[in-house]
VEXGUPA-321104 format. One record per residue: residue in one letter; x, y, z of N, C-alpha, C, CB in turn. Coordinates in steps of 0.001 Angstrom, whole numbers. Each point is the difference from the previous one (the first is absolute). Glycine has a CB too. Layout:
residues N
PT type  n_east n_north    n_up ca_east ca_north   ca_up  c_east c_north    c_up cb_east cb_north   cb_up
PT    A       X       Y       Z       X        Y       Z       X       Y       Z       X        Y       Z
...
end
This chain:
residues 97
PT type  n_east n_north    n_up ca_east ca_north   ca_up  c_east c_north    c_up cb_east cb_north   cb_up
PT    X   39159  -37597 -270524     426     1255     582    1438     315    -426   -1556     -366    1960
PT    X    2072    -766   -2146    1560      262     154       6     579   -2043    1241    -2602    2708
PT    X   -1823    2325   -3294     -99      626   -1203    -589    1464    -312     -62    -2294    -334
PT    X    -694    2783    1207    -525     1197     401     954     940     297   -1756    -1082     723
PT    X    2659     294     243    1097     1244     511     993      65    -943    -203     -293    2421
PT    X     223    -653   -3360    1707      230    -811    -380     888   -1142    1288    -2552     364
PT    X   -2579    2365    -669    -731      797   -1002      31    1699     159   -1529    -2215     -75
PT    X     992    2015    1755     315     1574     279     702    1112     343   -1036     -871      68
PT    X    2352    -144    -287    1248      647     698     427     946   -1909    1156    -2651    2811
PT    X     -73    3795   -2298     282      414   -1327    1039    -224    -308   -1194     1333       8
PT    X    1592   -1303    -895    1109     -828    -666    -214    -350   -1859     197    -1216    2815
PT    X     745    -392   -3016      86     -201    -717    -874    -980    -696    1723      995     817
PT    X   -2071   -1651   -1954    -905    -1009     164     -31   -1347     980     -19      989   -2108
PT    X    -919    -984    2265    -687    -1066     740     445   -1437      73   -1649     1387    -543
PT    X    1936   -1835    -798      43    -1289    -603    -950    -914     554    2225      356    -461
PT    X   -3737    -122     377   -1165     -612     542    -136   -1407    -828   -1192     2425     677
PT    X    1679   -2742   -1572     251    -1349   -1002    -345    -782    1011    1925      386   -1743
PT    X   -1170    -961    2740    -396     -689     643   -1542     -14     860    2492        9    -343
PT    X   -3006     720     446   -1655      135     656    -772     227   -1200     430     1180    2380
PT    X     -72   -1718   -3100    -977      -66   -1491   -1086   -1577    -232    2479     1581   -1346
PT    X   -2787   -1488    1132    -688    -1654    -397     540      17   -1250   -2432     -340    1188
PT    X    2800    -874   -1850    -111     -320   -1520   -1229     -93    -671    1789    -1083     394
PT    X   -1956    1545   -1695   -1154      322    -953    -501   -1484     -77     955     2241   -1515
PT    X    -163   -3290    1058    -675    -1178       4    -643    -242    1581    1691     -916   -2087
PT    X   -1536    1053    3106    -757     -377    1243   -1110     683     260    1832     -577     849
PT    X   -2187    1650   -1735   -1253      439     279   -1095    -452    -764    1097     1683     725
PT    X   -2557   -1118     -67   -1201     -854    -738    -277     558   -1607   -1295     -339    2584
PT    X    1802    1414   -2927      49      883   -1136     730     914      21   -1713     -423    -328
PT    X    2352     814   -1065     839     1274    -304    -245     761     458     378     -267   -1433
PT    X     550    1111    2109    -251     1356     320    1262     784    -543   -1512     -594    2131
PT    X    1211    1501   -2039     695     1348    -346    1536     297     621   -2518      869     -67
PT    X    1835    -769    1227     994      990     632     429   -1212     796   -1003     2733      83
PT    X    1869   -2788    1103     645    -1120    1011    -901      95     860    2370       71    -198
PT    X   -2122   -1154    1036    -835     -362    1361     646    -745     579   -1939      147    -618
PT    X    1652     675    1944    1032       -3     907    -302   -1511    1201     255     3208    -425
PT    X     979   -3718     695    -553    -1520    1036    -465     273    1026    1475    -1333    -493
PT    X   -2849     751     808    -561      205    1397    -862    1498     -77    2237    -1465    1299
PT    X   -2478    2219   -2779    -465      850     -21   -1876    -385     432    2416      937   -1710
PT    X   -3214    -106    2363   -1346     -787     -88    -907     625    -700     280     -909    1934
PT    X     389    1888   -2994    -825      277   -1514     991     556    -649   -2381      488     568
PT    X    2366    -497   -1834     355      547   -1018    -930     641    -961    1560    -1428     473
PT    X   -1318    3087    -391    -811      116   -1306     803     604   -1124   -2082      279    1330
PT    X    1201    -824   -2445     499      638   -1206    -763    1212    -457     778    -2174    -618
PT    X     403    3650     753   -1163      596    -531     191    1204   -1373    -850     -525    2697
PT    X     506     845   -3348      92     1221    -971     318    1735     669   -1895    -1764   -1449
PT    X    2932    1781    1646      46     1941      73    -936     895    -307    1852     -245    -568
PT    X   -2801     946     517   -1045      730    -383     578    2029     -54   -1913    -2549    1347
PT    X    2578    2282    -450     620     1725     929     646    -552     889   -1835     1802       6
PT    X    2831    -751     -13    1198        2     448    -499    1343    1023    1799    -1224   -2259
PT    X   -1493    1783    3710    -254     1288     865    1308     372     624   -2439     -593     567
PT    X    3047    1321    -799    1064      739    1000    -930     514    1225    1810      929   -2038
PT    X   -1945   -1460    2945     209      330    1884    1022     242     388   -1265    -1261     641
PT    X    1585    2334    -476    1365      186    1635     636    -948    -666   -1034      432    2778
PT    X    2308    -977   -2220    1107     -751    -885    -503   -1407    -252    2018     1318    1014
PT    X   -2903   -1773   -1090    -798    -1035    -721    -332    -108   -1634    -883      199    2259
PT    X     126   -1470   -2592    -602      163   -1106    -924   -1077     312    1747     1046   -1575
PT    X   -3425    -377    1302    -829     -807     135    -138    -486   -1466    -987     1010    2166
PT    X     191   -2313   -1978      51     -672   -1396   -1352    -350     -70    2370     -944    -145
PT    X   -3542    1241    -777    -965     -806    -291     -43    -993    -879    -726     1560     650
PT    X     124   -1968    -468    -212    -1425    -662   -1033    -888    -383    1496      207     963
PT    X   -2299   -1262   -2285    -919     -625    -132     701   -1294     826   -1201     1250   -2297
PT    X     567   -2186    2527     673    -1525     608    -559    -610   -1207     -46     -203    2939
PT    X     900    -592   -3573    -500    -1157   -1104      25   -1331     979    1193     1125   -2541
PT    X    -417   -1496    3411     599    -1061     417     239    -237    1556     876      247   -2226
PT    X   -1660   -1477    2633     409       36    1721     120   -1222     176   -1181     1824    1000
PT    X    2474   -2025    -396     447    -1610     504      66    -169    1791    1784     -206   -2491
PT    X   -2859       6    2692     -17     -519    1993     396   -1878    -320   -2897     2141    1487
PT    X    4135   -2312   -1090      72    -1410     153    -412    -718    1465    1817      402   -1802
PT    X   -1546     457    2734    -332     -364    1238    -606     866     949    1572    -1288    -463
PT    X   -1921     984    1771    -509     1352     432    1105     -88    1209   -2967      265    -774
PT    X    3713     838     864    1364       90     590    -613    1574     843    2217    -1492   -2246
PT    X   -1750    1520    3566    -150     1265     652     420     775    -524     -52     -589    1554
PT    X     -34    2177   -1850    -109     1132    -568    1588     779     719   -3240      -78    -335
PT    X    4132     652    -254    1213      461     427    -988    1218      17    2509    -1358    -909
PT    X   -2181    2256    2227    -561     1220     623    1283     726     375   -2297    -1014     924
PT    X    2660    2541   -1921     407      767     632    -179    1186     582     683    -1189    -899
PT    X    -189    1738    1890    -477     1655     206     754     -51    1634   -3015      475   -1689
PT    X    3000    1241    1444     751     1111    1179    1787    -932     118   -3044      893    2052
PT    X    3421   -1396   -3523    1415     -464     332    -132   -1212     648     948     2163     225
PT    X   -1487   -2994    -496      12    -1426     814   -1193    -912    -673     853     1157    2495
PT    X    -228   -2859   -2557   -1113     -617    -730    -829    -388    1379    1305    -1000   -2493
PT    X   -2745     601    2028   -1165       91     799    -832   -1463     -31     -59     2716    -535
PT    X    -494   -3058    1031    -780    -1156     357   -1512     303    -234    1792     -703    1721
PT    X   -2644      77   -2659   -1570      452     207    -920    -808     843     206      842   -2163
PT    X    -877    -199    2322   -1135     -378     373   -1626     138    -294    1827      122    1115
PT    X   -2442   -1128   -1418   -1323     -465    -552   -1006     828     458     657    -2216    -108
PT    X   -1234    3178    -840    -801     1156     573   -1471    -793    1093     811     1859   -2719
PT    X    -984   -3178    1770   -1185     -888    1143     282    -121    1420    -454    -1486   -1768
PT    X    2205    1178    1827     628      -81    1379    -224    1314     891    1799    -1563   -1060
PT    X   -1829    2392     188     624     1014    1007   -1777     324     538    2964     1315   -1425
PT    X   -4046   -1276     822   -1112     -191     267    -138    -404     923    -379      -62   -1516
PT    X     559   -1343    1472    -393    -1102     802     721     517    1967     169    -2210   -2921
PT    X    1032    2741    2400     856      612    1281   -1131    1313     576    3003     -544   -1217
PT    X   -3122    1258     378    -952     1150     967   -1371    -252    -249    1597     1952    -126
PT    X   -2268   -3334    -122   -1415      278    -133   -1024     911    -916     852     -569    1921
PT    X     -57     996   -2860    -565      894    -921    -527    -991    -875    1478     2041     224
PT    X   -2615   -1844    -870    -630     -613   -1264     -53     418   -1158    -998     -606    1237
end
């Protein structure tokens, strides 16, 4: 999380070097960096580029996906990070099948 917020603040660079893994510690080359404690990395090809409202959507092919572990999912939205919950759970809570 604490890499999430320094990322999203505006400013100057980041200097994320440190939340990088080294190329030799991974199971194969990749491309681009990957980030520590990330729980995927993908590698992917640009396809289109979309101007939205002050955005830019990006499409993309995926050549490349690294899950090293299965690490809970960082959830954001309405300005605040979020906690999930297991759609079976929430089932299981109202009896729905």
């Amino acid at each position: 999380m604490h890499l999430s917020r320094l990322c999203s603040q505006a400013g100057e660079d980041k200097f994320v070097d440190d939340y990088v893994v080294p190329q030799d510690a991974l199971p194969h080359r990749m491309s681009m960096p990957v980030l520590r404690n990330s729980i995927v990395t993908f590698e992917c090809k640009a396809t289109e580029v979309r101007p939205v409202g002050s955005h830019l959507v990006v499409m993309a092919t995926v050549d490349g996906i690294l899950a090293p572990s299965s690490l809970p999912p960082l959830l954001y939205g309405e300005g605040r990070y979020m906690c999930g919950v297991a759609v079976d759970e929430i089932a299981a809570v109202s009896g729905a099948q």
